[in-house]
C-alpha positions in Angstrom: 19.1 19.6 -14.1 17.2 22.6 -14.7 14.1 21.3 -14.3 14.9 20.1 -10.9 16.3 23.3 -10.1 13.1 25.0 -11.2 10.8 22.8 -9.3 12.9 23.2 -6.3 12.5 26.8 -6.0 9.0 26.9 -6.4 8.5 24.6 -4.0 10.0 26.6 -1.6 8.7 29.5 -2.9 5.0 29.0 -3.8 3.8 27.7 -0.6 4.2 31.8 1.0 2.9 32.7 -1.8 0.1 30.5 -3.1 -1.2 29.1 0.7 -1.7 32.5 2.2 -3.7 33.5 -0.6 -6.0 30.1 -1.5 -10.0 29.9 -0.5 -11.3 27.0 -1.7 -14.7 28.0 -4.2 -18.0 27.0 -2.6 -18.7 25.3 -5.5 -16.1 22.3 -5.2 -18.0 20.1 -2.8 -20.9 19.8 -5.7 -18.4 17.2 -7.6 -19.3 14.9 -4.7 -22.4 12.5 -5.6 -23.6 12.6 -2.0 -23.4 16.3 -1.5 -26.6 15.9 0.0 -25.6 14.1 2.8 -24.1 17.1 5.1 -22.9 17.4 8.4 -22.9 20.2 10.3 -20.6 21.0 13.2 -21.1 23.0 15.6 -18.1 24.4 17.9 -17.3 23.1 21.2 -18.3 25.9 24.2 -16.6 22.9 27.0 -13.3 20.4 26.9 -14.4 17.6 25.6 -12.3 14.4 27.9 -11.1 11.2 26.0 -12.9 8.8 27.8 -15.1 6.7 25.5 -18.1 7.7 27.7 -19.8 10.4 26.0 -21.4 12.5 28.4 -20.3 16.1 27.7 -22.7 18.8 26.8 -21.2 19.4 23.1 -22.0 15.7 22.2 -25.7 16.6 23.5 -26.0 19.0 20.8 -23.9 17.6 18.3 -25.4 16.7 14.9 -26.6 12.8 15.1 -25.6 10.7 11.5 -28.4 9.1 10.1 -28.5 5.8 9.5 -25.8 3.7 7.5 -26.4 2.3 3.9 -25.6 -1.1 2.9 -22.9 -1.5 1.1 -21.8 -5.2 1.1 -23.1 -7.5 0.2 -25.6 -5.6 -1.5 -25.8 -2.0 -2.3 -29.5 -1.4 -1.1 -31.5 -0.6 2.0 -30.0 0.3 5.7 -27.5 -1.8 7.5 -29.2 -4.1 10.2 -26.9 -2.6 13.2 -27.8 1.0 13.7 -24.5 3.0 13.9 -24.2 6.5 15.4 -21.6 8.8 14.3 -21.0 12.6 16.0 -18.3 15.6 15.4 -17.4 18.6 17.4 -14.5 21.0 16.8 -12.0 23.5 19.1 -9.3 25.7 18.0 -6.8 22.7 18.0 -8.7 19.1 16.8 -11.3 17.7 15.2 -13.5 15.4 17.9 -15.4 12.4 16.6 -17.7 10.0 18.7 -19.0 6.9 17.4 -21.9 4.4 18.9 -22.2 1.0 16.8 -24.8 -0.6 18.3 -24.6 -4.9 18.2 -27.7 -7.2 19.2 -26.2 -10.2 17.2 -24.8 -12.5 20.0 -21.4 -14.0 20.2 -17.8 -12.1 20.8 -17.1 -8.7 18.5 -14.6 -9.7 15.7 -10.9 -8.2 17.2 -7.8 -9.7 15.9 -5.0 -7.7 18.0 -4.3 -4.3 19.5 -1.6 -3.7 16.7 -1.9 -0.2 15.1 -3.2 -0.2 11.2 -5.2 -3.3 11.6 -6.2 -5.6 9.2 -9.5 -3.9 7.8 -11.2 -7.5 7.1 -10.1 -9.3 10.1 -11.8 -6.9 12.3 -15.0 -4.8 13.9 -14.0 -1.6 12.9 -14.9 2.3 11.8 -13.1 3.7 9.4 -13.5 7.6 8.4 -11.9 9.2 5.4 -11.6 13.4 5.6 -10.8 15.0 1.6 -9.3 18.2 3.5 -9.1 19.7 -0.4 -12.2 18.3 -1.7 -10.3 17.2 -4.7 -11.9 13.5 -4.4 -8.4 11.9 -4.6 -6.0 12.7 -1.4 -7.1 12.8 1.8 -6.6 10.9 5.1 -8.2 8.5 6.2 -8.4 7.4 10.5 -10.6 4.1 12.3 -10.5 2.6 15.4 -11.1 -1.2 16.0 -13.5 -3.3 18.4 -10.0 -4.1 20.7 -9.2 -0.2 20.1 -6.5 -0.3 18.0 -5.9 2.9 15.9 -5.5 3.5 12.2 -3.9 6.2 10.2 -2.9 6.8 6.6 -3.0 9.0 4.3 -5.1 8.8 0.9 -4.3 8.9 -3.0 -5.7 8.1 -6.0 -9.0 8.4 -5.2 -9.3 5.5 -2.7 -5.9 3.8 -2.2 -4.9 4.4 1.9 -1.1 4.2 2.7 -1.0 2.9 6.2 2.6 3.8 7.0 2.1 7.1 7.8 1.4 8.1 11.7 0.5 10.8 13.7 -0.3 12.1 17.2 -4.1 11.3 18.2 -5.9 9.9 21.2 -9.0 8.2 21.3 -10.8 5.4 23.9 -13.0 2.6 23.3 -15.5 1.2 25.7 -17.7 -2.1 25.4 -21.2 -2.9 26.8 -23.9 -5.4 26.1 -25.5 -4.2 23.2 -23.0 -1.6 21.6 -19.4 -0.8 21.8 -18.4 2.8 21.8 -15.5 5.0 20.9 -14.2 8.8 21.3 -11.1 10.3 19.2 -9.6 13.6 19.2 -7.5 14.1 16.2 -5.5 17.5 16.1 -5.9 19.6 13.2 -2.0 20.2 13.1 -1.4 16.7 12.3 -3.7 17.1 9.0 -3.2 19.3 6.1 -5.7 21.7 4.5 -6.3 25.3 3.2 -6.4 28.4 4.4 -9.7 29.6 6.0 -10.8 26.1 5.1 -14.8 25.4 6.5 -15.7 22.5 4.7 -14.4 19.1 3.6 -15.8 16.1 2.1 -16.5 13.1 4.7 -17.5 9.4 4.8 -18.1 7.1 7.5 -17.4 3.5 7.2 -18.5 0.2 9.3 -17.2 -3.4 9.1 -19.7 -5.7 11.2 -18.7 -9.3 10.5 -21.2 -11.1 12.4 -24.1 -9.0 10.2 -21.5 -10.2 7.1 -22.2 -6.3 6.1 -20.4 -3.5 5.5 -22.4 0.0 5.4 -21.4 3.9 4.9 -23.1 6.6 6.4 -22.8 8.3 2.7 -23.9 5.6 0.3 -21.2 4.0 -2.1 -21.9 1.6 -4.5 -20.9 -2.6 -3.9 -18.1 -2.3 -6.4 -16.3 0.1 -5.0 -14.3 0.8 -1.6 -16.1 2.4 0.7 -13.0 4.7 0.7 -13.5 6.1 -2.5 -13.6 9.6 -1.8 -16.2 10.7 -5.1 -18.8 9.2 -2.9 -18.2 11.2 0.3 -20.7 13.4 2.0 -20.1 17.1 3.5 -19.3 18.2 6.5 -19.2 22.2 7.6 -17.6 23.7 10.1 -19.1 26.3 12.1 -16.5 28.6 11.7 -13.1 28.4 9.5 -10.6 26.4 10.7 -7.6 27.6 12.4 -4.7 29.0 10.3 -1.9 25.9 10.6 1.5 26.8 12.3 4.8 25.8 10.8 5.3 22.3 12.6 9.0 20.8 13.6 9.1 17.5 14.2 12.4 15.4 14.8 13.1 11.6 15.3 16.5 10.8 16.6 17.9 6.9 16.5 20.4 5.2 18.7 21.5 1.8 17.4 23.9 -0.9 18.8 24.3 -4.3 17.0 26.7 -7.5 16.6 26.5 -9.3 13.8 28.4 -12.6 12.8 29.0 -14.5 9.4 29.3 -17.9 9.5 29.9 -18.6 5.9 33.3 -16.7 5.9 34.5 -17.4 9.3 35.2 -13.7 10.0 35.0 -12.3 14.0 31.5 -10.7 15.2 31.3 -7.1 13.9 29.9 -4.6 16.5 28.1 -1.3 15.5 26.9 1.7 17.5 25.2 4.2 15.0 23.0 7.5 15.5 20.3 9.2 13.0 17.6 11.0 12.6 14.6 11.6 10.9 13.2 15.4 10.9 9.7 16.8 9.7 9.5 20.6 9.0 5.8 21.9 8.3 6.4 24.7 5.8 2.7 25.4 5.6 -0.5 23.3 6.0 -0.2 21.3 2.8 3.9 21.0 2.3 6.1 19.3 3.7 10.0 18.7 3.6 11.2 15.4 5.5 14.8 15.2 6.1 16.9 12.2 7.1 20.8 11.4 7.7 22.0 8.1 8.7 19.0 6.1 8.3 18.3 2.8 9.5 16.3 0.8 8.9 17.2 -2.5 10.8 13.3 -2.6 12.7 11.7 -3.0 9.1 9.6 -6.7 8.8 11.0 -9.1 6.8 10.4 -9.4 3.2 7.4 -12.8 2.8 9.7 -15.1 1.0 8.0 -16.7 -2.2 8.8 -19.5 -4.4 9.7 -18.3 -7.8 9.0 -20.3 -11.0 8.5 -17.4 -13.0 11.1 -15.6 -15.5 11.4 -12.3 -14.2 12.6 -9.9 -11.3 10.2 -10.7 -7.8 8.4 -7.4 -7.0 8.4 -6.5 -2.8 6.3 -3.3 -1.9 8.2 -0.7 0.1 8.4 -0.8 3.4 10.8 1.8 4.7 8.8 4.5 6.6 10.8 7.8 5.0 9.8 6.9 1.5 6.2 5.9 2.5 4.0 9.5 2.9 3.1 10.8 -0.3 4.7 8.1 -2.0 2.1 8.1 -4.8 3.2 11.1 -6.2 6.7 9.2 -7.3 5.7 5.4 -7.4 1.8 5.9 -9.2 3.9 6.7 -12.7 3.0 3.9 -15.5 2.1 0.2 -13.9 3.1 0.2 -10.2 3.8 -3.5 -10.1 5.5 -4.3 -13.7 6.8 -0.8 -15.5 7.5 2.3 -12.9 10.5 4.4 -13.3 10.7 4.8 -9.7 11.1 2.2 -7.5 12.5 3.1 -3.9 13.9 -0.2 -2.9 16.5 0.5 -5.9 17.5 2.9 -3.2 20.1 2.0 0.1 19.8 -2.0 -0.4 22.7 -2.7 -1.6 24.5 0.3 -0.2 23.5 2.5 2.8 22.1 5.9 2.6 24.3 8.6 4.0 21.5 11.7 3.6 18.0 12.4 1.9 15.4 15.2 1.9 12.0 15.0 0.6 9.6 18.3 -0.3 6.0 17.0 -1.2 2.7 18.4 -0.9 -0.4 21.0 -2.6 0.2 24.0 -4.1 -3.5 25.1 -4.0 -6.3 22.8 -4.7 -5.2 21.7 -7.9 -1.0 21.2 -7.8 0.9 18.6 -6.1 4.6 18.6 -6.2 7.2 16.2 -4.8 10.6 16.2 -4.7 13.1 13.7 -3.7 17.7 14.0 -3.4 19.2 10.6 -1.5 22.7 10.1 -1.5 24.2 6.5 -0.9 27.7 5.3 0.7 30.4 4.0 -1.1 31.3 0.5 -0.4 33.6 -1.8 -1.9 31.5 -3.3 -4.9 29.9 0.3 -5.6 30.6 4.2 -6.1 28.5 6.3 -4.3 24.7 7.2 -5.9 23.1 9.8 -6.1 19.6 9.8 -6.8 17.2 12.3 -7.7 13.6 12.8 -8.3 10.7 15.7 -8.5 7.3 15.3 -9.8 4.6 17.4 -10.8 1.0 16.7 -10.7 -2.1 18.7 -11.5 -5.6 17.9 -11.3 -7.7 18.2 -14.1 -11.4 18.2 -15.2 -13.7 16.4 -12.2 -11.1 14.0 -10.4 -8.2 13.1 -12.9 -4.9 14.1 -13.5 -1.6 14.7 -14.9 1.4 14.4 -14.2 5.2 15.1 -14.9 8.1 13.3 -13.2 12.4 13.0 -14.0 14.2 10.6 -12.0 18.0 10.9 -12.3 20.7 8.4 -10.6 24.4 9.5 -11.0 27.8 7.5 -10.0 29.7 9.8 -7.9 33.4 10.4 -7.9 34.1 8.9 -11.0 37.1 10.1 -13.4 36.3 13.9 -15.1 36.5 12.2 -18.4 33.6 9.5 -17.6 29.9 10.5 -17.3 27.9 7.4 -15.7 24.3 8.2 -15.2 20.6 7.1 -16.1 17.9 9.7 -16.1 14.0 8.9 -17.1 11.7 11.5 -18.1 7.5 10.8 -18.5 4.6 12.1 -18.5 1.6 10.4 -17.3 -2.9 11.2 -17.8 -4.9 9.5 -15.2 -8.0 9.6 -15.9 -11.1 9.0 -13.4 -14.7 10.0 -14.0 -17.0 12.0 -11.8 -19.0 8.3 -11.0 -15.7 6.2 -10.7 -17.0 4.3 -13.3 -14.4 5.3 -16.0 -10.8 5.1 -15.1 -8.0 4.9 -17.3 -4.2 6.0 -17.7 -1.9 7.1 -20.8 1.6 7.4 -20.0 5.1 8.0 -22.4 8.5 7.7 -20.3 11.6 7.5 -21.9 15.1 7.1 -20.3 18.7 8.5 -21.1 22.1 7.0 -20.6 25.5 6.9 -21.9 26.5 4.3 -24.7 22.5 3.4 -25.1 21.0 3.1 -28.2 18.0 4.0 -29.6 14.3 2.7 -28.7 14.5 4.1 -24.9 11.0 4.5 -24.7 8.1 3.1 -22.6 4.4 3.5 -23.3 1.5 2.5 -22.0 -2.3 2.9 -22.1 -5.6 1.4 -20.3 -9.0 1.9 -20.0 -11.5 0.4 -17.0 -15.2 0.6 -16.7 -16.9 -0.8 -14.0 -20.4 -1.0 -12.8 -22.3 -2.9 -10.0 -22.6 -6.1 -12.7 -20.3 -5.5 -15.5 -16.6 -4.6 -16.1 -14.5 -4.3 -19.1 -10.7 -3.1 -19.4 -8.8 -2.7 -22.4 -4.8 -2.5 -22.0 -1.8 -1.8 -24.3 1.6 -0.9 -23.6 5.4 -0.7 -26.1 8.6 -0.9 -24.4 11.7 -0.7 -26.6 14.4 -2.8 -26.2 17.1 -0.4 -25.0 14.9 1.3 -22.1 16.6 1.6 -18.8 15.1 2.7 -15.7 17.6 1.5 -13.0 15.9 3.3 -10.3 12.7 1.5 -11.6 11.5 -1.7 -11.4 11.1 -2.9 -15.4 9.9 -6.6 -15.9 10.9 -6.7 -19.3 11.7 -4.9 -22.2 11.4 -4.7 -25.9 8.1 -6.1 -26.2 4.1 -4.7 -27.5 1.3 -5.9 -25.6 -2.2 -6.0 -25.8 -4.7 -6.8 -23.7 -8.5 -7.2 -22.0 -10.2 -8.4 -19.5 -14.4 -8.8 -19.3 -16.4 -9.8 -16.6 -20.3 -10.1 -15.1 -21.6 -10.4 -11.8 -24.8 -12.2 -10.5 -26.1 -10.7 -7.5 -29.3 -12.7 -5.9 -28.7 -12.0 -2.4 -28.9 -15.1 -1.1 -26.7 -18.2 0.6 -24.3 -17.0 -2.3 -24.2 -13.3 -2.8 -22.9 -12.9 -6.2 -20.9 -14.7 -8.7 -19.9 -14.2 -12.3 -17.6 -15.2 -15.2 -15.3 -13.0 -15.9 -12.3 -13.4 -19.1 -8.5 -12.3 -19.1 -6.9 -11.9 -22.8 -2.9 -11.2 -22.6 -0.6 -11.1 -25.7 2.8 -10.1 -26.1 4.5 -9.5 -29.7 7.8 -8.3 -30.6 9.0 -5.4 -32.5 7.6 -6.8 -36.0 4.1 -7.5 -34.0 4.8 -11.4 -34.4 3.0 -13.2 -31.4 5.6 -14.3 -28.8 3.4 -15.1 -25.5 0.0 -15.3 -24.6 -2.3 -16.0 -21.3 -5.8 -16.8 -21.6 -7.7 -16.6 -18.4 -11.3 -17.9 -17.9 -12.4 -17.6 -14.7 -15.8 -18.1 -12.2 -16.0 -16.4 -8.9 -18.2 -16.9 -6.1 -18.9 -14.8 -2.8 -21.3 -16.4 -0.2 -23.3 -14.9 2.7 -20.3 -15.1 5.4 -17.8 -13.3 2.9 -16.2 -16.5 2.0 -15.1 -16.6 -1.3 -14.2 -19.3 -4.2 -12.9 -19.5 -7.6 -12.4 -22.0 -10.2 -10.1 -20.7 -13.2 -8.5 -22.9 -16.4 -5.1 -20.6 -18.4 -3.5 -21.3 -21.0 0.2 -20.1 -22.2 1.8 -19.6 -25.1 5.6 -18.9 -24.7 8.5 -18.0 -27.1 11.6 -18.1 -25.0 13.9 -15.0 -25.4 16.3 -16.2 -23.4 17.4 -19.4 -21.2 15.5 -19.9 -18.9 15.7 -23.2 -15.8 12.8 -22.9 -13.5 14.4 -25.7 -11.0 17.8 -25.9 -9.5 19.6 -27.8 -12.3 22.5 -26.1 -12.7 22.9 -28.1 -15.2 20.4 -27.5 -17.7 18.1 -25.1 -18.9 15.0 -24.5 -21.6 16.7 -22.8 -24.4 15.7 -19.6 -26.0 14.1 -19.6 -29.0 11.9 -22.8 -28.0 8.0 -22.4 -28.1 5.8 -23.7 -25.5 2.0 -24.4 -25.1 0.7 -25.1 -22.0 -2.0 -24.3 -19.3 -3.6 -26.0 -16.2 -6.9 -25.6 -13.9 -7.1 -23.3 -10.5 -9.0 -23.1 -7.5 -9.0 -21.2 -4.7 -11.3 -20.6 -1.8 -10.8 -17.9 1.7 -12.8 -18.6 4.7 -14.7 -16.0 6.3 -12.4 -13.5 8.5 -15.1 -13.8 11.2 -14.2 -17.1 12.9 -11.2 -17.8 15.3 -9.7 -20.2 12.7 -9.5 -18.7 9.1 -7.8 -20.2 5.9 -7.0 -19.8 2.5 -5.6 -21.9 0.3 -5.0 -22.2 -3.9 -4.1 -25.5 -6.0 -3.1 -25.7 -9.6 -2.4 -28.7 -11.7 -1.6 -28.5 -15.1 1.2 -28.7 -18.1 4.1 -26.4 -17.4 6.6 -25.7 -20.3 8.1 -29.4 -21.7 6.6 -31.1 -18.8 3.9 -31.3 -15.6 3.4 -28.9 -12.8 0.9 -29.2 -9.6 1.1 -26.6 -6.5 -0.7 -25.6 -3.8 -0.1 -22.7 -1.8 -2.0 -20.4 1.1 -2.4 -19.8 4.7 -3.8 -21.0 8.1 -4.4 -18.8 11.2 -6.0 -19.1 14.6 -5.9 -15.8 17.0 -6.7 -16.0 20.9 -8.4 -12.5 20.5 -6.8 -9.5 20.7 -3.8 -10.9 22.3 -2.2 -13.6 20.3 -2.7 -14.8 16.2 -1.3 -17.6 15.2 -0.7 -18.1 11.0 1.4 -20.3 8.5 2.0 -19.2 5.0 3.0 -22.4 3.1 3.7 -23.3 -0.5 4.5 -27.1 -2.2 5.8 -27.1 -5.6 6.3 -30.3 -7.6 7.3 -29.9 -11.2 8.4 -32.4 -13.4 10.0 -31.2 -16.8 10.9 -34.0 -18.2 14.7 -35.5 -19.4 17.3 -34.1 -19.0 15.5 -32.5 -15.8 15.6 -33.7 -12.7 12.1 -33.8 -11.1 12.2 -30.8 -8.4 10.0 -30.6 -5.4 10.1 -27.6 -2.9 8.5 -26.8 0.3 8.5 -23.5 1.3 6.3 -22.8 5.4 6.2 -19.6 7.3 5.2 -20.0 10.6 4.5 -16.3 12.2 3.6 -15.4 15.8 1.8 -12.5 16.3 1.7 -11.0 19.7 0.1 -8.1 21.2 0.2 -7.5 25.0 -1.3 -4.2 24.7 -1.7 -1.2 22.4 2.1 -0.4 23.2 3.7 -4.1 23.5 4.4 -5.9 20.7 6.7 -9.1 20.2 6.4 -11.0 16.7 8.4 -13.8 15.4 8.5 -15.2 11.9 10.2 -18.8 10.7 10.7 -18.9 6.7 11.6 -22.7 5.7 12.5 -22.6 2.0 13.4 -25.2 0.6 14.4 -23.8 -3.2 17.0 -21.4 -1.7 18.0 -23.8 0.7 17.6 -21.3 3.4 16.1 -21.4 7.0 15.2 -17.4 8.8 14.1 -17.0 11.9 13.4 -13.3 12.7 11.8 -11.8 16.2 11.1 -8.5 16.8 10.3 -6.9 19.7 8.3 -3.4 19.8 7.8 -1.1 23.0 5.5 2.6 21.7 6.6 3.6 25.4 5.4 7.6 23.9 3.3 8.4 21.0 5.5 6.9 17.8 8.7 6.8 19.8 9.8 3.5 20.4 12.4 0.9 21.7 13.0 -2.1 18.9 15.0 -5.5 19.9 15.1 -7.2 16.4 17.3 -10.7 16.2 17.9 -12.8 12.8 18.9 -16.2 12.5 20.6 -18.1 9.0 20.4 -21.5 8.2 21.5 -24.0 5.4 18.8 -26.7 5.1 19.6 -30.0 5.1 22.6 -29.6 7.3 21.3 -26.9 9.2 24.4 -25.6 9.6 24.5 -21.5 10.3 25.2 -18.7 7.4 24.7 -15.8 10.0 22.9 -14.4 12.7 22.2 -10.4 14.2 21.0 -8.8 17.2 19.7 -5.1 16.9 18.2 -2.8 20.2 17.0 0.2 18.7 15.6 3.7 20.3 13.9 6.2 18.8 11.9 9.6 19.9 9.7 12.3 18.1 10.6 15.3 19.6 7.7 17.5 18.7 
């Protein structure tokens, strides 16, 4: 507790005190490979109008990009499209104009109006802005061929978090042989230093009837154009404008009625009010503030059919614990051994109040700091849960980080202590090319009554190059470690891993291909084998960015515990059994250019004591940008021999996608699943009717298959404003 109390005050503190005093060294934009690569703006002397037609004096003498390097599918010469891009500046936002010329015929790839577009499924620009020129946050902004917008904020060196939006305007016009597009982004939606006059830049283009991607600062094929040690530089004229303490608030009304079905109990009316609030303490910290959150306009988890032995993993989707969620979710394995997890948070109770302090502390600190407090209901106390994290970066572009996590029952009896804290610290480690990047990491938890071996540990290390690309993986977990604000697979287990792979890259009908070999073994505390996966698979990428894959595994498993993949109730594989089985993939995606795309994936093979066969993927046709049209579908049959009863599950998820204009959305998604026996029908309605301030109209629908008779149903109309 006094660590959080420490990192608290010099959050609040150091801002004042470290901001006011920070000038960036001249020196930090030489980490960037394409330092050469510079752009110079020069400051606007007239308004510049968000048009799309640019005809103003300042874009006359604006600096003109060069042209755009290949990136995809190979990493040499100039794109075939010439693209344009051009910068001008005022005392309150950055202005960008962009010209992509297109001389291929046929219609411009544009799936929908809908804000934070699919990047593949779409004609688009992307930009990425490293305001600290640490090569690892930044934000990143694009605009699509319909001219819908995209926003997010960067981490990690390339990874974009879409869920975070701001105030910006911008226009899109077509003509014959180009389509052009004008933006005006203000600089007190960003965050960066004080007297700040240079950051690090790329621009990015996605033309799918060229099948090419292209950067105006050149990146190599195998990584993302976003990947911010590749950026170029771009000076200001003169320093930027010294950022003003911003106040932002989001109010919420709410009125619902909900009914259960199951328990024959009357409809239950709600009326609710909330808010979200932003406070600006300088221009690189933040502290978000909410009370009485809802979160009823949310999309609906995918549903999935689960054959496996573990805990389903769902990504966040709640806006408030979205921005700058790297700096609490990025510690140990995101996906299979985090000790913070915020969908442990408000799901099965509702969150009364939370605040949220996260940001830089000069060019090298990041700190984050997160209190949420949860409802008592009648299954649970009230929570409270804590975290703060510190990170620091370290050498050319890696880090390390510091983080304690801390979830405490509330109102329980003086003589009773019921908590479960985690404490780690974690190295991540990338290399001034990106072609190193690794991770060491040691947590280890505390809680009352728990033994010994509350430890988790973990290692890996990637290289990667245009061709070849090794990874070596290890990680301990003792058999007593509890994260419950986490997400923890499994526990008390070693592991030891690899994976190798090469890639062919001819440039022709198919644009690369390669072998590449996955090597995964798990041993218990004594180091005696108790599963394995063996992975051998070939890949293939042809000239319209379709892609195919053929892939054998095979499993060795030592069951721990009981474990029934079907719906038996009445039966189940018993722990302690051994298993050796594997079967044969493929999968293939169509190209995102054409009106009808698919993707699909069948396996057939041995599965535990008996046979399994699957094929799963998803079909979509969109009347572009208005309507898309797409059906997620899964068929499971699995035989496991006696006493089993052969089990066969459908699971389809038909999804309507509409987008009337850039401010109009309605969406409605069916899931049929068969293995839970359950039917959902969900429609949302979305109208932006002021920059993010909207009106939502969300109804649910609950169904028993078979019967079809109804578990529940809900209707939601929800308003919300950003008073700014």
């Amino acid at each position: 507790m006094k660590l959080f109390f420490v990192l608290l005050l010099c959050a609040f503190v150091s801002p004042t005190v470290i901001a006011n005093n920070l000038t960036l060294s001249r020196d930090s934009t030489l980490h960037t490979f394409n330092g050469s690569h510079i752009y110079q703006l020069k400051k606007a002397k007239s308004p510049i109008v968000i048009d799309g037609v640019i005809d103003e004096p300042d874009w006359e003498k604006a600096q003109k990009t060069a042209s755009f390097f290949k990136v995809l599918p190979v990493d040499s010469g100039y794109a075939t499209q010439p693209s344009t891009m051009m910068m001008t500046y005022d005392d309150k936002a950055l202005y960008v104009a962009q010209v992509f010329y297109d001389t291929i015929p046929g219609k411009r790839v544009m799936e929908s109006f809908r804000r934070d577009f699919s990047f593949g499924s779409n004609d688009n620009l992307l930009m990425f802005f490293d305001t600290f020129l640490d090569q690892t946050n930044g934000f990143s902004f694009g605009i699509s061929a319909s001219g819908a917008k995209w926003d997010g904020t960067m981490s990690n060196g390339n990874d974009i978090s879409l869920d975070w939006d701001c105030k910006w305007e911008s226009k899109t016009k077509h003509y014959r042989d180009k389509w052009i597009s004008e933006m005006r982004i203000p600089f007190k939606s960003l965050r960066y230093p004080k007297s700040s006059q240079r950051w690090n830049v790329n621009f990015s283009r996605l033309d799918l009837k060229s099948n090419e991607k292209s950067a105006w600062a050149p990146v190599p094929r195998q990584f993302p154009t976003s990947t911010l040690a590749y950026t170029g530089v771009m000076k200001f004229e003169d320093p930027l404008p010294k950022s003003k303490m911003q106040f932002s608030v989001i109010p919420y009304v709410l009125g619902s009625a909900a009914k259960n079905m199951e328990d024959g109990s009357d409809t239950d009316y709600r009326k609710d009010i909330g808010f979200d609030a932003k406070l600006g303490l300088s221009s690189s910290m933040t502290l978000d503030l909410t009370y009485n959150p809802d979160f009823a306009q949310v999309e609906v988890d995918e549903q999935v059919t689960n054959i496996d032995r573990f805990e389903l993993f769902f990504p966040e989707k709640r806006q408030f614990f979205l921005e700058n969620s790297d700096l609490f979710a990025n510690y140990g394995y995101q996906h299979t051994l985090t000790p913070f997890f915020s969908r442990r948070i408000g799901l099965d109770a509702p969150v009364k109040a939370g605040a949220r302090l996260s940001g830089k502390i000069g060019s090298n600190w990041r700190i984050g700091f997160m209190n949420m407090t949860t409802e008592k209901t009648n299954e649970r106390l009230a929570r409270n849960y804590t975290v703060a994290s510190v990170q620091k970066k370290v050498f050319a572009r890696s880090n390390m980080g510091f983080i304690a996590v801390n979830k405490e029952n509330l109102d329980v009896p003086s003589d009773t202590s019921m908590y479960n804290r985690v404490f780690g610290f974690d190295y991540n480690l990338a290399s001034k090319d990106n072609i190193w990047d690794g991770k060491f990491f040691y947590h280890r938890s505390f809680q009352p009554g728990n033994p010994d071996k509350q430890y988790a540990q973990g290692a890996m290390l990637m290289y990667s190059t245009q061709k070849v690309k090794l990874g070596f993986f290890e990680t301990a977990v003792g058999e007593n470690y509890r994260a419950e604000t986490g997400y923890v697979r499994r526990t008390g287990y070693n592991f030891l891993g690899g994976t190798a792979g090469y890639t062919f890259v001819p440039n022709k009908k198919i644009v690369s291909h390669g072998p590449s070999l996955k090597i995964d073994n798990y041993f218990n505390a004594d180091y005696n084998l108790i599963e394995h996966e063996y992975e051998l698979e070939y890949e293939m990428q042809f000239e319209n960015r379709s892609e195919l894959s053929l892939a054998y595994t095979d499993y060795f498993v030592q069951l721990r515990h009981d474990f029934n993949p079907t719906q038996d109730p009445e039966n189940s594989l018993p722990a302690g059994t051994e298993y050796d089985f594997g079967g044969f993939t493929v999968s293939y995606a169509s190209t995102r250019k054409s009106l009808f795309t698919w993707e699909a994936e069948a396996v057939k093979g041995s599965f535990y004591s008996g046979d399994i066969q699957y094929v799963e993927g998803e079909i979509g046709y969109r009347f572009q940008p208005y309507v898309n049209l797409s059906m997620n579908f899964n068929y499971t049959d699995m035989d496991l021999g006696a006493p089993f009863n052969r089990e066969k599950f459908w699971l389809v998820g038909p999804k309507m996608d509409i987008t009337f204009t850039d401010k109009i959305f309605w969406s409605t998604f069916v899931q049929y699943n068969e293995q839970i026996s359950n039917l959902n029908i969900n429609s949302r309605f979305q109208w932006r009717y002021q920059p993010v301030s909207d009106i939502y109209l969300v109804y649910t629908d609950n169904y028993f298959t078979g019967n079809w008779n109804a578990k529940n149903r809900a209707v939601v109309l929800k308003m919300t404003y950003w008073f700014n």
